[in-house]
MIDOSE-1310 file (N, C-alpha, C; in nm, 2 decimals, decimal comma, always signed):
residues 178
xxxx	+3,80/+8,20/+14,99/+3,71/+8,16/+14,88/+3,74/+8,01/+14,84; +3,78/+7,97/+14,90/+3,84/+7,83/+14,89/+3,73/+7,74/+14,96; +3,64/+7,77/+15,03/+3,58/+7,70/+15,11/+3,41/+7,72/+15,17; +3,35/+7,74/+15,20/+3,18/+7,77/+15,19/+3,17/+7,88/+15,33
xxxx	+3,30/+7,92/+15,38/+3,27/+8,04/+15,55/+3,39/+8,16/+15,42; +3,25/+8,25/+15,41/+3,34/+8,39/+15,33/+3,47/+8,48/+15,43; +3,41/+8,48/+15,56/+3,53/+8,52/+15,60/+3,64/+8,46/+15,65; +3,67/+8,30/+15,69/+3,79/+8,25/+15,72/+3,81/+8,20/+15,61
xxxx	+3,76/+8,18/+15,47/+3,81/+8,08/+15,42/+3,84/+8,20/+15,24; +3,88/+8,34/+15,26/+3,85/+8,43/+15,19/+3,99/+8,48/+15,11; +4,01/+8,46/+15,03/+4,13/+8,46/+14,96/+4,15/+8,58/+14,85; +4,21/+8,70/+14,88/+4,18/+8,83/+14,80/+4,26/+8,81/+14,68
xxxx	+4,36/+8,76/+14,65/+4,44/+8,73/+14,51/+4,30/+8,63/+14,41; +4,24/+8,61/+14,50/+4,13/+8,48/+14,42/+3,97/+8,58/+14,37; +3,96/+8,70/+14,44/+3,88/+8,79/+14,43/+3,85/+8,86/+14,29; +3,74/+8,89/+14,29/+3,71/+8,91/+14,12/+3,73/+9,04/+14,07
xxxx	+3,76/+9,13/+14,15/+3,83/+9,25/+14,17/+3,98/+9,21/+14,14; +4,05/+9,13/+14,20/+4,20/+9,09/+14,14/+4,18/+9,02/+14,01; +4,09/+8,93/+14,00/+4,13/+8,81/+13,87/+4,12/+8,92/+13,77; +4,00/+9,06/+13,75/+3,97/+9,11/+13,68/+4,15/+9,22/+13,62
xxxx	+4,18/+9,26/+13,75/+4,29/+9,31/+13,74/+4,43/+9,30/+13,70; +4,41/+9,13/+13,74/+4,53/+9,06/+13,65/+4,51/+9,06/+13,50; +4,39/+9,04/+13,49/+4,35/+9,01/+13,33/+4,40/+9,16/+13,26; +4,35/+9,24/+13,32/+4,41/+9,39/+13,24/+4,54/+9,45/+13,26
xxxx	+4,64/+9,35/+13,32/+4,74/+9,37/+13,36/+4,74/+9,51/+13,44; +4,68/+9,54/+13,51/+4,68/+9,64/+13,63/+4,67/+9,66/+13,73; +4,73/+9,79/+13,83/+4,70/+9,80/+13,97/+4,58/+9,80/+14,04; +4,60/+9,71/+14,14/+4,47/+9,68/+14,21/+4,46/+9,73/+14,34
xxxx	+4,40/+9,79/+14,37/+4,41/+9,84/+14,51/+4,25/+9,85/+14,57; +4,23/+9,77/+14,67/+4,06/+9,76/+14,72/+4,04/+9,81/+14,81; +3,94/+9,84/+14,85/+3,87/+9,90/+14,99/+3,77/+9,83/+15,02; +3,81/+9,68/+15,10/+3,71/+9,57/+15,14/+3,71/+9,60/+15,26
xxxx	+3,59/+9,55/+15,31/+3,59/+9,52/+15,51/+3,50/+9,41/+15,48; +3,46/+9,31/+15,58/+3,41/+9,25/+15,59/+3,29/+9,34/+15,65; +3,19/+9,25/+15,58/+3,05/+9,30/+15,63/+3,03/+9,45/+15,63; +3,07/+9,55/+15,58/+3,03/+9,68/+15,56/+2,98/+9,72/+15,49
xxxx	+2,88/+9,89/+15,51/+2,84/+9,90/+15,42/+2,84/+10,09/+15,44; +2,76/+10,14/+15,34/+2,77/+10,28/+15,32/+2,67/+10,34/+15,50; +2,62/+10,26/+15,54/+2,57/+10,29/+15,69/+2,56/+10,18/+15,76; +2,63/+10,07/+15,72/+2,61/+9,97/+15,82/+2,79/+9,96/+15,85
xxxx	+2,84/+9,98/+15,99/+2,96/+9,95/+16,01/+2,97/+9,80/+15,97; +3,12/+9,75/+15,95/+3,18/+9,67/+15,94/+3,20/+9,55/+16,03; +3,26/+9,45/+16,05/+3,28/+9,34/+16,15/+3,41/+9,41/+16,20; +3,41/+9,39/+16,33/+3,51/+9,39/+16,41/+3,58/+9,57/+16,42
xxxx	+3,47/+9,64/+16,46/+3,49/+9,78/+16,47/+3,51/+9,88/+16,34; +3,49/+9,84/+16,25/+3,55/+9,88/+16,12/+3,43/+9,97/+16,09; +3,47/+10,13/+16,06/+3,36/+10,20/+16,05/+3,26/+10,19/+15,90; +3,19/+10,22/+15,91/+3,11/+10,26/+15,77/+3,19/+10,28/+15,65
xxxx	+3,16/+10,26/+15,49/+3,24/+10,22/+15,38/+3,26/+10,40/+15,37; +3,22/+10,51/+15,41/+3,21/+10,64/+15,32/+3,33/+10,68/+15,44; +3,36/+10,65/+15,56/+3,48/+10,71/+15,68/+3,60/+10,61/+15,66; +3,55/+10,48/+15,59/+3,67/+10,38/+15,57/+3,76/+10,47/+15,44
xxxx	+3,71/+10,49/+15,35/+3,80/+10,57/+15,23/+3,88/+10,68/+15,28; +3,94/+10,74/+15,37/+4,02/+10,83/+15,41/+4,10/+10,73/+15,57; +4,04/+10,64/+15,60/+4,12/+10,64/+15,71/+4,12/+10,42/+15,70; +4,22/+10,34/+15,75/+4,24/+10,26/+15,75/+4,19/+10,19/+15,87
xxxx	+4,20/+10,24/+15,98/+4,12/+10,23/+16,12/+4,07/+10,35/+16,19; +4,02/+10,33/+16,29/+3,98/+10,45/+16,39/+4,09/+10,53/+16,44; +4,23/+10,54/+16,41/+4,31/+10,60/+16,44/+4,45/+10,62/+16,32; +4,40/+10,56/+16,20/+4,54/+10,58/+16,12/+4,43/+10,64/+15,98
xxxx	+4,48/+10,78/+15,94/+4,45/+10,86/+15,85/+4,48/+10,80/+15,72; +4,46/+10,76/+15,58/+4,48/+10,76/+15,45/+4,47/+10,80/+15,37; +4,57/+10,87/+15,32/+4,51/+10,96/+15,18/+4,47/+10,85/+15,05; +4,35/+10,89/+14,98/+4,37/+10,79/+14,85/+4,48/+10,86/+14,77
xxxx	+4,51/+10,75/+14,67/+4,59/+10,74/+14,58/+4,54/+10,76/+14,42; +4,61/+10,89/+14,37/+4,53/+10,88/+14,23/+4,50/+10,78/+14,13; +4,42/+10,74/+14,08/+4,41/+10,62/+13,99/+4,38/+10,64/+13,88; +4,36/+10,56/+13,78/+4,26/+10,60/+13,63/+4,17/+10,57/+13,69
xxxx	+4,10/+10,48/+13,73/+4,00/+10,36/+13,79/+3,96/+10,35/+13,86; +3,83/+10,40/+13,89/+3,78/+10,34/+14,06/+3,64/+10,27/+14,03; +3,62/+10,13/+14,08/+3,50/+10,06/+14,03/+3,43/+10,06/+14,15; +3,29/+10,07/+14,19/+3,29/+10,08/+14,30/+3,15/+9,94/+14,28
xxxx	+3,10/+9,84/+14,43/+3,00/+9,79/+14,42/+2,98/+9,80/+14,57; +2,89/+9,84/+14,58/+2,81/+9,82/+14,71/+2,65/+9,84/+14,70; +2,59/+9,84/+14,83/+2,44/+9,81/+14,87/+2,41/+9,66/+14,91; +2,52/+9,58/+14,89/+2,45/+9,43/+14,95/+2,45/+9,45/+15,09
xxxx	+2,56/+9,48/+15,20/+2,57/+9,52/+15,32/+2,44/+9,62/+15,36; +2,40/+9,70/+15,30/+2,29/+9,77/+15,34/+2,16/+9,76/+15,33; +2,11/+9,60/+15,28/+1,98/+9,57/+15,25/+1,89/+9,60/+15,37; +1,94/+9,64/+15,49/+1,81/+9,65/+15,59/+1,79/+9,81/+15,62
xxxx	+1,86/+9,87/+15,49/+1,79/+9,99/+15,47/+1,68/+10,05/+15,39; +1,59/+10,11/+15,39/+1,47/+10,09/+15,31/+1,54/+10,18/+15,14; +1,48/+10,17/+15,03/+1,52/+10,25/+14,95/+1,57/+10,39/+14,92; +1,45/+10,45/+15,02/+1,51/+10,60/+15,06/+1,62/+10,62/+15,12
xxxx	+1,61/+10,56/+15,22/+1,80/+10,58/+15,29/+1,90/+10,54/+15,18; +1,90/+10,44/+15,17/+2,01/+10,39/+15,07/+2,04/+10,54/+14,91; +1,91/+10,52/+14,87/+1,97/+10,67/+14,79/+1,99/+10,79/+14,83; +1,97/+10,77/+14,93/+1,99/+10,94/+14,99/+2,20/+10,93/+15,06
xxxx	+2,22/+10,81/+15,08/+2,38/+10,74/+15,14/+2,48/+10,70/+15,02; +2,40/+10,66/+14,93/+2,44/+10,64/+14,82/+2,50/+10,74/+14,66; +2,37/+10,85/+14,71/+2,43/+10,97/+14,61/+2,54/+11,04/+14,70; +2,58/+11,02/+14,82/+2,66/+11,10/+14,91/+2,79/+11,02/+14,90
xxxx	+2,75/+10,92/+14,87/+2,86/+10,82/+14,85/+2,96/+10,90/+14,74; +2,87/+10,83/+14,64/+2,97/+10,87/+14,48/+3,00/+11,06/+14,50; +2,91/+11,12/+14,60/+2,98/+11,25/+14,55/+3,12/+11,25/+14,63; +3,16/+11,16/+14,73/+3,25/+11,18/+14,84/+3,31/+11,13/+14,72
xxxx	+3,30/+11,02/+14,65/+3,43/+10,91/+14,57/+3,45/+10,99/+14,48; +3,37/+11,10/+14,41/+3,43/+11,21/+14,28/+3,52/+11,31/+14,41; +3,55/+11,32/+14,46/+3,61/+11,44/+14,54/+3,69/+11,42/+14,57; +3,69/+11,24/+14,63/+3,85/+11,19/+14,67/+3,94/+11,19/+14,56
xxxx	+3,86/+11,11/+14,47/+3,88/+11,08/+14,27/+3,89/+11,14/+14,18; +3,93/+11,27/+14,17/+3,91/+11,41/+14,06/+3,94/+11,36/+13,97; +4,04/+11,30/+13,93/+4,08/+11,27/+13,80/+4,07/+11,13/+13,75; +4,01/+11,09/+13,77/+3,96/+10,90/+13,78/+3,85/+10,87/+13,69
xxxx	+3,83/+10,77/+13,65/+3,70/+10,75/+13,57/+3,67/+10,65/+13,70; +3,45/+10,71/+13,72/+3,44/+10,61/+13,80/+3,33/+10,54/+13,71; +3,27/+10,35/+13,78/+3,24/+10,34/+13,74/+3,17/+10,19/+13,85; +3,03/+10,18/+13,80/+2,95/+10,16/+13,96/+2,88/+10,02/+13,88
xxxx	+2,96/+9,90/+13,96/+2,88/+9,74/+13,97/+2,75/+9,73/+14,02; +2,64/+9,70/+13,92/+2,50/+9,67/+14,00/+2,57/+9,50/+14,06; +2,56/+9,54/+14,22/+2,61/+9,41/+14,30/+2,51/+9,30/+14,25; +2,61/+9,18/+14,27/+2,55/+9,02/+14,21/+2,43/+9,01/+14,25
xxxx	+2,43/+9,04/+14,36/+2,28/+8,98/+14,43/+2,18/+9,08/+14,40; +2,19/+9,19/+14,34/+2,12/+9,28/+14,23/+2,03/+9,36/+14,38; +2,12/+9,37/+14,47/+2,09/+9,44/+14,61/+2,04/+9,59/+14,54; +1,92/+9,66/+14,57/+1,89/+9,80/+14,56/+1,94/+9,84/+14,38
xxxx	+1,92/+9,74/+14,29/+1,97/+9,75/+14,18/+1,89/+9,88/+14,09; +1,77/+9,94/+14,13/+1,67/+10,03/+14,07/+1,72/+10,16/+14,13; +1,72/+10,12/+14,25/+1,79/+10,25/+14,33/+1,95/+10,28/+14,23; +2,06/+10,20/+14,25/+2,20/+10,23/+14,19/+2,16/+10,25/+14,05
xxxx	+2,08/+10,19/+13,96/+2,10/+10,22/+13,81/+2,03/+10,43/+13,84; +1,93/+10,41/+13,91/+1,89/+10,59/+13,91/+1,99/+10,69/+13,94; +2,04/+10,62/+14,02/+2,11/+10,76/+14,10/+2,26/+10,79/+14,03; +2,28/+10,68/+13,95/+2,42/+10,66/+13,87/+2,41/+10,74/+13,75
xxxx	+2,26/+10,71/+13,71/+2,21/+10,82/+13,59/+2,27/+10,98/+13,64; +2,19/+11,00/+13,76/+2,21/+11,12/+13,77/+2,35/+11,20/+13,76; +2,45/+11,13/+13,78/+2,61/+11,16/+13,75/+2,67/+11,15/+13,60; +2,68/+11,23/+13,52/+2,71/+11,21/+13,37/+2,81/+11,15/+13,35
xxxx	+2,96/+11,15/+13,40/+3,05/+11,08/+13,41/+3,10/+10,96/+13,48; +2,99/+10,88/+13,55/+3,00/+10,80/+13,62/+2,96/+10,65/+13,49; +2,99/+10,56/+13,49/+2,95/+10,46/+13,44/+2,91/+10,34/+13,51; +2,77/+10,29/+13,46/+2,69/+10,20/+13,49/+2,71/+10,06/+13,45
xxxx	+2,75/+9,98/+13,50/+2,79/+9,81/+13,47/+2,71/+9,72/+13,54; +2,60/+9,65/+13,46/+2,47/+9,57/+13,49/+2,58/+9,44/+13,50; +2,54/+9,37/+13,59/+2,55/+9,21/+13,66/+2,48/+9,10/+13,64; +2,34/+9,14/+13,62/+2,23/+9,06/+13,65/+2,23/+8,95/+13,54
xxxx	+2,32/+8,92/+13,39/+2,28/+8,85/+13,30/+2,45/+8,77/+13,40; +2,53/+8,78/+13,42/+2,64/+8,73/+13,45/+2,66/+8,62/+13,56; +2,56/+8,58/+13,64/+2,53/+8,48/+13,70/+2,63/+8,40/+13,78; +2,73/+8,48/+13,84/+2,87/+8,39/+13,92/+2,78/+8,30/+14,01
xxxx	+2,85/+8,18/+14,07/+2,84/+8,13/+14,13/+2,89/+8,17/+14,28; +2,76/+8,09/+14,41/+2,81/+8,18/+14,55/+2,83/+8,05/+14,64; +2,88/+8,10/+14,71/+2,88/+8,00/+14,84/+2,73/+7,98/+14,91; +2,66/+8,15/+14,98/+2,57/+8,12/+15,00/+2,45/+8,22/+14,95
xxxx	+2,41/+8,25/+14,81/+2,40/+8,31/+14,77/+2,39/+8,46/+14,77; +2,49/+8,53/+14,82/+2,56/+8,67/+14,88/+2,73/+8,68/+14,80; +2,82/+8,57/+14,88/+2,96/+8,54/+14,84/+3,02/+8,45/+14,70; +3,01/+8,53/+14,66/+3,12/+8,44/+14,52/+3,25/+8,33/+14,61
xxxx	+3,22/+8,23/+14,52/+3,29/+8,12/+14,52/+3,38/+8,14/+14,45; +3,50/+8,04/+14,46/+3,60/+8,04/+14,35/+3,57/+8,04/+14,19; +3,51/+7,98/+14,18/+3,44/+7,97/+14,05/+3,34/+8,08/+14,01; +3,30/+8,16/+14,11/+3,19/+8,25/+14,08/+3,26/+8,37/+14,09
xxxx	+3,40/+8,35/+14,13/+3,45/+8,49/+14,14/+3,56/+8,51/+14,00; +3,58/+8,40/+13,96/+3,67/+8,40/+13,87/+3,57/+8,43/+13,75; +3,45/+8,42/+13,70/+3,33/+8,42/+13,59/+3,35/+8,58/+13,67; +3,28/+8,64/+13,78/+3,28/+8,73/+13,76/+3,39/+8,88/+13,72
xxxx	+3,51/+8,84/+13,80/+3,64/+8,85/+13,73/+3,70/+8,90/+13,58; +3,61/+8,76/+13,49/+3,68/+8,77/+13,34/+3,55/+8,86/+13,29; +3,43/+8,86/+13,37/+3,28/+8,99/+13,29/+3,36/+9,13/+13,36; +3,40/+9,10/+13,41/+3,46/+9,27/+13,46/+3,57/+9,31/+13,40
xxxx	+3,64/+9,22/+13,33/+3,77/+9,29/+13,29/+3,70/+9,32/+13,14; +3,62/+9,21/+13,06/+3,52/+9,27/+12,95/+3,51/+9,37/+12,93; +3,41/+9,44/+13,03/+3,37/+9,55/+13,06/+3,39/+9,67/+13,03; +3,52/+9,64/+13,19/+3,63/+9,75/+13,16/+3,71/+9,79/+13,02
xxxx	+3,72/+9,68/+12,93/+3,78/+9,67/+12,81/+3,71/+9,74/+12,71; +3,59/+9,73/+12,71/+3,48/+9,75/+12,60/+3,45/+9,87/+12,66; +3,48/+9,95/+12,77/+3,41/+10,07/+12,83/+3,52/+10,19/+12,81; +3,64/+10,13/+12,88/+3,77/+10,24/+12,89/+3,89/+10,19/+12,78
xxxx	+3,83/+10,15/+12,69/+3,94/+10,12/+12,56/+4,08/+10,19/+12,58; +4,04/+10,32/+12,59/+4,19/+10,42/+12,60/+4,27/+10,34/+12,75; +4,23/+10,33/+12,81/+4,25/+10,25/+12,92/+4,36/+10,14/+12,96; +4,31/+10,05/+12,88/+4,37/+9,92/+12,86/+4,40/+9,88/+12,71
xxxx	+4,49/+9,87/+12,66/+4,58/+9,85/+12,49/+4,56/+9,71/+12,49; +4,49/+9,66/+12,42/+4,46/+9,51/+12,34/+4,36/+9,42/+12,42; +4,38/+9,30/+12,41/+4,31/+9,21/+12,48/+4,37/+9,22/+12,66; +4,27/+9,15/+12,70/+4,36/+9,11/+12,85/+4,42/+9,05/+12,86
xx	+4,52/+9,04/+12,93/+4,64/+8,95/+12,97/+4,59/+8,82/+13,00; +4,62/+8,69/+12,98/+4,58/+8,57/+13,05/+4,69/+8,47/+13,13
């Protein structure tokens, strides 16, 4: 994130998923791939985001790990799916993430580039304990309008630890850490 190529130049401590994490003084633990999505495999063999959650490659199994927390954002990787597919991959999604996650609060980022944003606010409704976190007034800056820059990841970062703060109060005790 240091530089305008998202994957060689991509720095995960600089990630807005971390800055956010730092800010609430908490554990972070991600489930990135490059270029993947809920039916679009990943770059460089890496299966689809719903078979990546149990296994780390095509041959090494992972159990998840309990958390309070699971934020999830995806559908940018899947824009050359029409809206039907995506909700029909999408509600399969979150029911797979309540099953891994029994005891977790989850809670689902309309992605920056507001990818399938009509689709995620419906189908998030449909889950009563799921929580819904709009993007669209938050405006990070991108490299090429897809990838948060340093600066766009760090704005989106400190709106996500907000969020989190104003959503799971019992959660996190005071302001965020700076």
């Amino acid at each position: 994130m240091a530089g305008r190529n998202p994957g060689e130049d991509y720095r995960g401590e600089a990630n807005y998923a971390a800055v956010a994490s730092d800010l609430l003084n908490s554990r972070n633990v991600r489930i990135a791939y490059s270029a993947v999505g809920l039916q679009k495999p990943g770059t460089g063999g890496v299966p689809v985001l719903p078979d990546a959650l149990t296994a780390i490659d095509s041959t090494t199994p992972w159990q998840p790990i309990s958390t309070d927390l699971v934020v999830i954002n995806v559908g940018t990787n899947d824009r050359k799916l029409d809206e039907t597919a995506f909700t029909i991959v999408f509600r399969r999604f979150l029911n797979q993430v309540q099953r891994l996650y029994p005891n977790s609060r989850l809670a689902v980022l309309v992605p920056f580039n507001q990818a399938f944003a009509t689709v995620i606010r419906a189908v998030t409704a449909e889950f009563m304990q799921i929580e819904l976190i709009e993007t669209a007034t938050w405006h990070p800056s991108t490299t090429d309008d897809v990838h948060l820059d340093l600066a766009g990841s760090q704005l989106a970062g400190e709106m996500l630890a907000q969020e989190l703060t104003t959503r799971y109060a019992t959660l996190f005790s005071g302001e965020p850490q700076r």
